[in-house]
C-alpha positions, 0 to 999 in steps of 0.5 A: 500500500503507498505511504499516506504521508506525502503531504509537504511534497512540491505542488508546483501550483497544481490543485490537488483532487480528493477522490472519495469512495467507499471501497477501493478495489476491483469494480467499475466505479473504482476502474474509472476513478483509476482512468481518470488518474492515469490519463489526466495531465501530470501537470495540471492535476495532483491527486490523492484517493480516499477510501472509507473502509478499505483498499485492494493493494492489487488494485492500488498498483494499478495507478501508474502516477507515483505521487498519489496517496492513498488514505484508508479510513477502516469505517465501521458498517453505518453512517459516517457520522462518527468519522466527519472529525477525522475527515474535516482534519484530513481534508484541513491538512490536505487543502485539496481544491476539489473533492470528488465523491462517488455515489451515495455511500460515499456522498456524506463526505460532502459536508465535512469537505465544506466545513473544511472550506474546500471550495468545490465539491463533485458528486458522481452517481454511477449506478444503483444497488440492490438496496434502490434497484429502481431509484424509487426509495424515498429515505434515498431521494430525502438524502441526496436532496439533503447534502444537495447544499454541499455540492458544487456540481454533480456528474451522472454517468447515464441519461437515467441518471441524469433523469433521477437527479432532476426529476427524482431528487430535485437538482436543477439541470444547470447542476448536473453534466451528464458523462458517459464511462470511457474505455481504453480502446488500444489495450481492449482491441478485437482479437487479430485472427479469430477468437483468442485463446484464453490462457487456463481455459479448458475451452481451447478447442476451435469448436466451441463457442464461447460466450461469458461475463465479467465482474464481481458476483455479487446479487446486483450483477445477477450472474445466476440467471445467466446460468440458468440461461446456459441450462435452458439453451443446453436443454432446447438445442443439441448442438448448443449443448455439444459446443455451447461453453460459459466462462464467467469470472469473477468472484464473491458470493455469487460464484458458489451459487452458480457453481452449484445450479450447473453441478446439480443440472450436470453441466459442471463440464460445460462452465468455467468459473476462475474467479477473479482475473486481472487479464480482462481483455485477454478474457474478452478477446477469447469470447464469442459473445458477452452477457451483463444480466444485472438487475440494474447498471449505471454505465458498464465498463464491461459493456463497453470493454466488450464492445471494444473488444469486437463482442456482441452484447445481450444485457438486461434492459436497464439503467445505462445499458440502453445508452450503449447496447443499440439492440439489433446493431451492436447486441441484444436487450432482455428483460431483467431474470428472465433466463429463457430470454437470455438463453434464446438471445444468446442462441440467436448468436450462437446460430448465426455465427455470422450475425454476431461478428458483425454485431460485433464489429459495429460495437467496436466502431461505436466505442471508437466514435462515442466512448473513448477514454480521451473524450471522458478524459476531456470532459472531467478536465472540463468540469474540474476546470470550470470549478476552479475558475478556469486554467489560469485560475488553478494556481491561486484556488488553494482555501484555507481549511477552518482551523482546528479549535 
């Protein structure tokens, strides 16, 4: 884990950035806030990540820059409301120009980053969780529109995003950028000759076909059901039952379920689950076809990594997924648990080989015109420059946090 104690080190001018999350480690959220670092300017941006409960060290590696701390705060299970003390302490200490929150388990941070007269605060809403599948929670809407005052700006990720923070929590428009998630499209590249061979696979064979997931398994992401999938589509096609294959990585609660519906339906031999992979554009280079049947998104990274790699994808048609996935173009929408949907949008691929490559490759020219990782880029630089008063602006916008009694 990088020191925490950097803190005198020269800023050349630069603002200093405070991203807060509530967990750092593998998942969509924590991967965009890792682009974000890694591509923007040096120069014009220091940063430094705060967690509330813990970080992955493995996923902390990934950072590329040298000069970015991170602050792991252990918080119990609960409000954080105990912690605002050693939070307004840090951000006192720190002086960042903006702080950057991410969704609402993270968002009461807001507060004490005011108290510690940090001048602009961001808060990003990413997805949703099994808690407000469908955004219509009202304790949740009641808090978002409390810690409204504390936010200089909010960043949605999704046009149904974007919808539940005016319509649903009551923030005016002139307050919200609406920013899609962007990928890598030099390292998630489609496979040069043909599908790749995924290193461990026990699927090596040409004649398979492969279609597979990627993320962690968990209740929101709903992996079992593409398991049941797989055993309908086993059931209804003999052909897809001698070279239809599942690979799914990732790992957490999840992963022992599906493991079991595929022993106690006796196709054990015909699914593959490693756990978690660091090599996922190897993984997706060696698919033929890529499912997301969440029971509720954002904007998926995985979506588009996929996309980016050449894959069609069948997703549930929810949250962002619709932003991204143009159905009967670059994939396929289902309707949410509705495994015999699944299994026949993925046997409609599995049939029409052809039809998938194509689908495919239309998704890859997408990413590349919509949802590139530089135009994301741009337009947090964007936002954040906006805050700070503009370019020529930064240097100066430095507060003075409140002092401590």
């Amino acid at each position: 884990m990088r020191s925490s104690q950097r803190e005198t080190r020269a800023d050349n001018g630069r603002p200093l950035i405070a991203h807060v999350v509530y967990r750092f480690a593998v998942g969509g959220l924590e991967n965009g806030v890792i682009n974000l670092i890694n591509r923007l300017p040096r120069d014009a941006y220091r940063h430094v990540v705060i967690s509330l409960t813990d970080a992955s060290p493995q996923f902390v590696a990934r950072i590329e820059r040298d000069d970015v701390d991170i602050h792991v705060l252990n918080k119990p299970v609960g409000h954080a409301l105990a912690l605002y003390p050693r939070l307004w302490r840090l951000f006192a200490r720190l002086r960042p120009a903006i702080v950057h929150t991410r969704n609402l388990a993270a968002l009461e941070a807001v507060i004490p980053a005011w108290l510690a007269g940090v001048p602009a605060r961001v808060h990003g809403e990413h997805g949703r969780d099994m808690s407000d599948l469908h955004g219509s929670s009202k304790k949740y809407r009641l808090l978002r529109r409390l810690y409204s005052p504390f936010v200089s700006r909010y960043i949605a990720l999704s046009r149904d995003l974007e919808s539940y923070l005016r319509e649903g929590v009551g923030v005016a428009s002139s307050r919200i950028e609406q920013i899609y998630n962007g990928v890598d499209t030099a390292r998630f590249h489609p496979a040069v000759d043909g599908r790749a061979p995924i290193p461990a696979c026990p699927y090596a064979d040409a004649s398979y076909w492969l279609v597979g997931t990627v993320g962690r398994m968990q209740s929101v992401k709903h992996q079992t059901v593409l398991a049941r999938a797989l055993i309908i589509a086993h059931r209804k096609s003999p052909e897809a039952a001698r070279r239809l294959r599942l690979v799914m990585v990732g790992d957490g609660p999840l992963r022992a379920e599906a493991t079991t519906l595929l022993a106690q339906a006796r196709l054990a031999h015909a699914a593959w689950l490693p756990g978690e992979r660091a090599d996922i554009d190897t993984i997706l280079r060696g698919l033929d076809c890529f499912v997301l049947p969440s029971l509720a998104e954002g904007i998926s990274n995985t979506i588009l990594e996929a996309m980016a790699c050449g894959l069609p994808v069948v997703a549930t048609a929810v949250g962002g997924n619709g932003d991204l996935v143009e159905a009967g173009r670059t994939g396929q929408l289902v309707a949410v648990d509705d495994a015999e949907a699944l299994a026949d949008a993925i046997l409609g691929y599995f049939n029409a080989p052809e039809r998938a490559r194509l689908h495919g490759a239309t998704g890859r020219m997408t990413v590349e015109r919509r949802f590139s990782i530089e135009a994301m880029v741009a337009r947090y630089a964007g936002v954040y420059d906006e805050l700070l008063g503009g370019v020529a602006g930064r240097v100066s916008h430095q507060p003075e946090p409140i002092k401590e009694p």
